[in-house]
C-alpha positions as CSV (number, residue, x, y, z in Angstrom):
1,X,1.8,-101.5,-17.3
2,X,3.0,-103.6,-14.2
3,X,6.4,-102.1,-15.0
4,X,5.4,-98.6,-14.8
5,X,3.5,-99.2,-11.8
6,X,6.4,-100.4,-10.1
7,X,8.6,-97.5,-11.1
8,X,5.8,-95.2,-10.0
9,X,5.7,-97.2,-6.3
10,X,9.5,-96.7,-6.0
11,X,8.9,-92.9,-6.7
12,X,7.0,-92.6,-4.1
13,X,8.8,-94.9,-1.7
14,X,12.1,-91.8,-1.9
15,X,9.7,-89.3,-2.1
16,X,8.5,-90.7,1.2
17,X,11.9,-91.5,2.3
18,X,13.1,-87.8,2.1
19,X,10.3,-86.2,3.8
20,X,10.8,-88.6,6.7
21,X,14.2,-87.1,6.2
22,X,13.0,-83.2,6.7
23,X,10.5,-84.2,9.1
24,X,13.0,-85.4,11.6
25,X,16.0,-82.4,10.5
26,X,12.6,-80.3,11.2
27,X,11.3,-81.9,14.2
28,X,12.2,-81.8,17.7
29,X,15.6,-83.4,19.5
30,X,15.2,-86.4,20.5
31,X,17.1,-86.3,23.7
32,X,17.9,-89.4,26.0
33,X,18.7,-89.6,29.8
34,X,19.7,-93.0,30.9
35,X,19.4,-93.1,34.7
36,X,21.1,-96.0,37.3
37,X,17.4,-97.0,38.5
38,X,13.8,-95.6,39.2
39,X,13.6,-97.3,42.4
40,X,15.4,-94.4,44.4
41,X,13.9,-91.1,44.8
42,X,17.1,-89.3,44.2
43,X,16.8,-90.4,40.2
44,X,13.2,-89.7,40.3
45,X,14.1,-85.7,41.3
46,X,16.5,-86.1,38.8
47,X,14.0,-87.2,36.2
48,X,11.7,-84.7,37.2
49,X,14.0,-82.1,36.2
50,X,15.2,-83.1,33.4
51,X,11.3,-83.6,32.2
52,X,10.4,-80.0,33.3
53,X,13.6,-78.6,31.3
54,X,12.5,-80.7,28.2
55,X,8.8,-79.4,28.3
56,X,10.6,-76.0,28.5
57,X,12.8,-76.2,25.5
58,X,10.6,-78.1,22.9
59,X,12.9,-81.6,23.6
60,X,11.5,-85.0,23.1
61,X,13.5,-86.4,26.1
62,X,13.6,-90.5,26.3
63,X,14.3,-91.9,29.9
64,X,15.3,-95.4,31.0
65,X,16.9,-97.5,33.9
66,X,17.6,-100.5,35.0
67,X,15.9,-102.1,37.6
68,X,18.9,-102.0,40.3
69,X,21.8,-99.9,40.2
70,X,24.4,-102.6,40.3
71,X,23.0,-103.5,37.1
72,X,25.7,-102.2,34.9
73,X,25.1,-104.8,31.6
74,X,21.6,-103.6,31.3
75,X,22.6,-99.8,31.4
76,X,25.2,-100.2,28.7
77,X,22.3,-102.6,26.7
78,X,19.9,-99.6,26.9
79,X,22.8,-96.8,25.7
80,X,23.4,-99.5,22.5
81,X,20.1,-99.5,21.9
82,X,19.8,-95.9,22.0
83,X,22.0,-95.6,19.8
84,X,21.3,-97.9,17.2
85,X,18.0,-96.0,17.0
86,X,19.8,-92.7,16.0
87,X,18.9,-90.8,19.3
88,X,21.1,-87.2,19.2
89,X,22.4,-86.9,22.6
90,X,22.8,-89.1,25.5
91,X,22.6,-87.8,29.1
92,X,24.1,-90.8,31.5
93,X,24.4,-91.6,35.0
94,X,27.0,-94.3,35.0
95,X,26.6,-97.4,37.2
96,X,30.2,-98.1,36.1
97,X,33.1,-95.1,36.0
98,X,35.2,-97.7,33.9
99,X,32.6,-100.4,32.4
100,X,30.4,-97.6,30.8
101,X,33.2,-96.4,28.6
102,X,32.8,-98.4,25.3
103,X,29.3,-97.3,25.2
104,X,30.6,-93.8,25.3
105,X,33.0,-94.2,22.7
106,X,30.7,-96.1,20.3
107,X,28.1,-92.8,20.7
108,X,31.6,-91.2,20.1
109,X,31.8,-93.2,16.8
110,X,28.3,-92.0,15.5
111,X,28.4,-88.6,16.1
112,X,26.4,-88.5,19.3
113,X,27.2,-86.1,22.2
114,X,27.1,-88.0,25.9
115,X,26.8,-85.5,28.8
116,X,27.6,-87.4,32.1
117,X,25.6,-86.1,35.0
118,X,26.2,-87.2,38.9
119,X,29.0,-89.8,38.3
120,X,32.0,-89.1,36.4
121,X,33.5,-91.7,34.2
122,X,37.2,-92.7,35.3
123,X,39.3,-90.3,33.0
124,X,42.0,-92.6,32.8
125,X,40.1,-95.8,30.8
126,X,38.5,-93.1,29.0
127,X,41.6,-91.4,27.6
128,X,43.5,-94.8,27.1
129,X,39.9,-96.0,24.8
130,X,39.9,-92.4,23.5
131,X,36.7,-91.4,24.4
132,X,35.3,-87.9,25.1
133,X,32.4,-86.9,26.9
134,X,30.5,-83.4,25.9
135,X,30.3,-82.3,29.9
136,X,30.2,-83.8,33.3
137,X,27.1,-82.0,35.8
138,X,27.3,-83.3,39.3
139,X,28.1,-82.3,42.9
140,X,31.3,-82.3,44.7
141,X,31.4,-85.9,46.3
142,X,34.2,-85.5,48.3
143,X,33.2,-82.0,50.0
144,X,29.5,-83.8,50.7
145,X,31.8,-86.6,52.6
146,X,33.6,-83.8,54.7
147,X,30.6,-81.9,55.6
148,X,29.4,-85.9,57.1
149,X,32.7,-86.4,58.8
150,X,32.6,-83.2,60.4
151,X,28.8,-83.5,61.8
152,X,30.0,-86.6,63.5
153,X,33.0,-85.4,64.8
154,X,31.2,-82.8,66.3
155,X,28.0,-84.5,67.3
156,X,30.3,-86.9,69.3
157,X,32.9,-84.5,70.4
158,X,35.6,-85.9,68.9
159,X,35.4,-89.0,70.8
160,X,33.4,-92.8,70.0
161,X,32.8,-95.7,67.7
162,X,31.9,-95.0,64.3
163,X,30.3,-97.0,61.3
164,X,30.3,-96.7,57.3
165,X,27.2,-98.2,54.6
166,X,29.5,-98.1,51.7
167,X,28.1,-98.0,48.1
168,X,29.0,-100.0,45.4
169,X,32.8,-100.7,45.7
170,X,35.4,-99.0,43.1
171,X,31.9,-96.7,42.4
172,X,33.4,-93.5,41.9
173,X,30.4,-91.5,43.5
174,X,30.6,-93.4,46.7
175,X,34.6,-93.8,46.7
176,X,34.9,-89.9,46.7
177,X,32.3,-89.8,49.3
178,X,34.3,-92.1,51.5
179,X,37.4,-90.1,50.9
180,X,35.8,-86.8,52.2
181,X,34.5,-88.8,54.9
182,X,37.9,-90.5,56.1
183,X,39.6,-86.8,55.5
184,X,38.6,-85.5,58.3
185,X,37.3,-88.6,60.8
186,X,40.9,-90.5,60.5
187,X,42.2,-87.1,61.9
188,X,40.3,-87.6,65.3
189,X,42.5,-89.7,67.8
190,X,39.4,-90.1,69.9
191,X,37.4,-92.0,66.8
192,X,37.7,-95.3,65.3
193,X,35.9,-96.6,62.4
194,X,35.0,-99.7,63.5
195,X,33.2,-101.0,60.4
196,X,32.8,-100.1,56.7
197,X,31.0,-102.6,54.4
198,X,29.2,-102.0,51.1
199,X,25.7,-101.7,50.9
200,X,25.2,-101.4,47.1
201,X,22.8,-98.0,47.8
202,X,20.1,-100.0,49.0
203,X,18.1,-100.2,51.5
204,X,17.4,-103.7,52.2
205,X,20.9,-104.3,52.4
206,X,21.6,-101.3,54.3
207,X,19.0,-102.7,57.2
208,X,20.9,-106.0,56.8
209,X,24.4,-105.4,56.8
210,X,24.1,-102.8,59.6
211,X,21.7,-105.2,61.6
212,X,25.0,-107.1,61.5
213,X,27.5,-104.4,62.4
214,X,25.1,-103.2,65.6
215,X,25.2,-107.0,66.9
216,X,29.6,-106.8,66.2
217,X,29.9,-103.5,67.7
218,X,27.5,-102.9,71.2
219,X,29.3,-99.7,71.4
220,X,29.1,-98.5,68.3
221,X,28.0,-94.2,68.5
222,X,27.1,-92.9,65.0
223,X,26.6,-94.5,61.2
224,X,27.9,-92.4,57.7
225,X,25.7,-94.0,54.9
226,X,26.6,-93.4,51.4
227,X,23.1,-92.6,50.9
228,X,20.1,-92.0,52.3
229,X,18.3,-95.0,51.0
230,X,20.8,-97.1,53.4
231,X,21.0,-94.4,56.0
232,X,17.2,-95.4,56.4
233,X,17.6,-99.2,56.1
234,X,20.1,-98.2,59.0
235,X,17.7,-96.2,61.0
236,X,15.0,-99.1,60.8
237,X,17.8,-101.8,62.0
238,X,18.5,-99.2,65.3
239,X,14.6,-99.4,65.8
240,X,14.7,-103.2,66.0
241,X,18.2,-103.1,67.9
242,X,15.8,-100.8,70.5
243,X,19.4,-98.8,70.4
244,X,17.9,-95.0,69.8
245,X,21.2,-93.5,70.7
246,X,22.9,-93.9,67.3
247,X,23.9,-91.2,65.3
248,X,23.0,-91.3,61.6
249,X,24.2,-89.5,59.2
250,X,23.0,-89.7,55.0
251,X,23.6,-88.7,51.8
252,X,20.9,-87.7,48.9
253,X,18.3,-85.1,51.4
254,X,15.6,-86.7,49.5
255,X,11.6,-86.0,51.0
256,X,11.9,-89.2,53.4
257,X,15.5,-88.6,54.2
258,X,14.3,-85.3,55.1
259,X,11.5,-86.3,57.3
260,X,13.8,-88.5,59.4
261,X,16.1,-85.8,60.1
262,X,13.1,-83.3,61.2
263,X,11.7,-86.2,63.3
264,X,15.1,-87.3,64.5
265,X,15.6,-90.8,63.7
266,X,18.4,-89.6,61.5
267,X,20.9,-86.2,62.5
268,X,21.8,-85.0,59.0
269,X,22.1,-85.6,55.2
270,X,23.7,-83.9,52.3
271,X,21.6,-82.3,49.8
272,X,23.0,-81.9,46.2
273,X,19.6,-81.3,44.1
274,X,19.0,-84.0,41.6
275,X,16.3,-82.0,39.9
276,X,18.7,-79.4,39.0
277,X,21.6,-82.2,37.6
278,X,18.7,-83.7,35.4
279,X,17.5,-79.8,34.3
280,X,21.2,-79.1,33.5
281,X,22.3,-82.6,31.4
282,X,19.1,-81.6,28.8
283,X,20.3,-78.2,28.4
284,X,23.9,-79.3,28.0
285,X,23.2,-81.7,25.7
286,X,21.3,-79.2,23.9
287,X,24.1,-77.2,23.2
288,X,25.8,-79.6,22.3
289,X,23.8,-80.8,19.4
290,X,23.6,-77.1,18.7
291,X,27.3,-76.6,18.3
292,X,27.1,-74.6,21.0
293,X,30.5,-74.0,24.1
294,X,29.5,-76.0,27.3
295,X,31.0,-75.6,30.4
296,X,33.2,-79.0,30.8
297,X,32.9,-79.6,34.4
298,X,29.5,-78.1,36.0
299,X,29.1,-78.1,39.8
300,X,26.1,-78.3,41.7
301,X,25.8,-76.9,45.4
302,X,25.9,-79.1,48.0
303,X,24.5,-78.0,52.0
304,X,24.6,-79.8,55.3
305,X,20.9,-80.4,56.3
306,X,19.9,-81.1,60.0
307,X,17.1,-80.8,61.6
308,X,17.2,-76.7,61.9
309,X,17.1,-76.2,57.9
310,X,15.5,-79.2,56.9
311,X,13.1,-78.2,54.6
């Protein structure tokens, strides 16, 4: 008797075990997006979008962060744990170009597509470890950094001291930023960069390290943050400095960026719509899972806002 119950109990153990099976090939995608942090507005947006796009098109959508984008051990801790619970796509924004590619090939290794949204891995490490990625989403960096240089230029007619908040160094979002930036600033006999330290895109350390640059430099004229998160820990070290007469310039346009432009304590930012990235990376990794062609590189617009369009 005890035997046949027991075969009868294993029965029902893989009958239950397949219909867990066609539940799951039945149910929804589960869909992850592993952001850099939640403490910065810009990922928030991004989140945002991302959630409404999910709602939209029946996706069970998984999102986590570290606490602090430098944190690039706990990023690649969260996309191996993703994947050892059998998620079917991954939607990242790397806090490392180069460190996060071993956690793209091992989603590589089981079957998972990995759409990288807002900044790109560093093609060569990833070719040499022979990785692919389903699609990158993001906006054109270096164009945003242009657009910053040539406000300043302008704003200070070619002529004065000038200031960078760097990111994170050898970060490829920030390092394409800088290029822009320097592509069209280092032109301009009349303007010397006087400073440019990293910031890590916060800002605490953007007040700090800029505190420290306004004390070095009396004559300093304008400031290019990175971001806008250290473009206002900048504007809050001019307000202690009593120096009003800075020009600041950011990077993100999020809501409070925004409102300093319109009330003037910073000039201009660069908008590149976060909500739109994160909307984009779930239906991109959709297709993906669906077999379907993506796009391999997909840009999203980029605008300088000052305080006439600010918005």
């Amino acid at each position: 008797m005890k035997r046949f119950l027991v075969v009868i109990a294993l029965a029902l153990l893989a009958l239950c075990g397949c219909q867990r099976g066609s539940d799951r090939n039945a149910g929804r995608p589960r869909i992850a997006l592993v952001l850099k942090t939640l403490n910065n507005p810009f990922f928030i947006d991004m989140q945002r979008g991302a959630e409404e796009a999910a709602t939209r098109l029946g996706v069970d959508l998984i999102v986590q962060a570290a606490e602090r984008e430098i944190d690039v051990d706990k990023q690649l801790q969260i996309v191996e744990n993703l994947i050892q619970s059998k998620i079917d796509a991954i939607c990242i924004t790397p806090s490392g170009s180069r460190e996060i590619v071993p956690a793209v090939v091992k989603a590589n290794q089981a079957h998972i597509p990995v759409v990288i949204v807002d900044t790109r891995v560093d093609a060569a490490t990833l070719k040499e470890a022979g990785g692919v990625i389903a699609a990158f989403i993001g906006s054109d960096n270096f164009e945003g950094g242009k657009l910053a240089g040539e406000f300043i230029v302008k704003a200070l007619g070619g002529k004065g001291s000038v200031a960078i908040l760097e990111g994170i160094p050898g970060h490829e979002t920030g390092d394409s930023r800088l290029r822009g930036f320097h592509s069209v600033v280092d032109g301009q006999t009349g303007l010397k960069i006087v400073a440019s330290q990293p910031a890590n895109w916060e800002r605490d350390q953007g007040f700090n390290v800029f505190q420290n640059i306004l004390q070095s430099h009396p004559d300093l004229k304008a400031v290019f943050a990175c971001s806008d998160l250290m473009a206002l820990g900048a504007v809050e070290a001019i307000r202690a400095a009593k120096r009003d007469n800075i020009i600041v310039v950011g990077f993100d346009a999020f809501s409070e960026a925004q409102d300093a432009v319109k009330a003037g304590t910073m000039h201009a930012t660069i908008a590149q719509s976060p909500s739109t990235m994160g909307a984009l990376a779930v239906e991109n990794a959709l297709h993906a899972l669906r077999g379907e062609p993506l796009q391999e590189n997909i840009q999203v617009n980029i605008k300088l806002v000052t305080k006439e369009n600010a918005s």
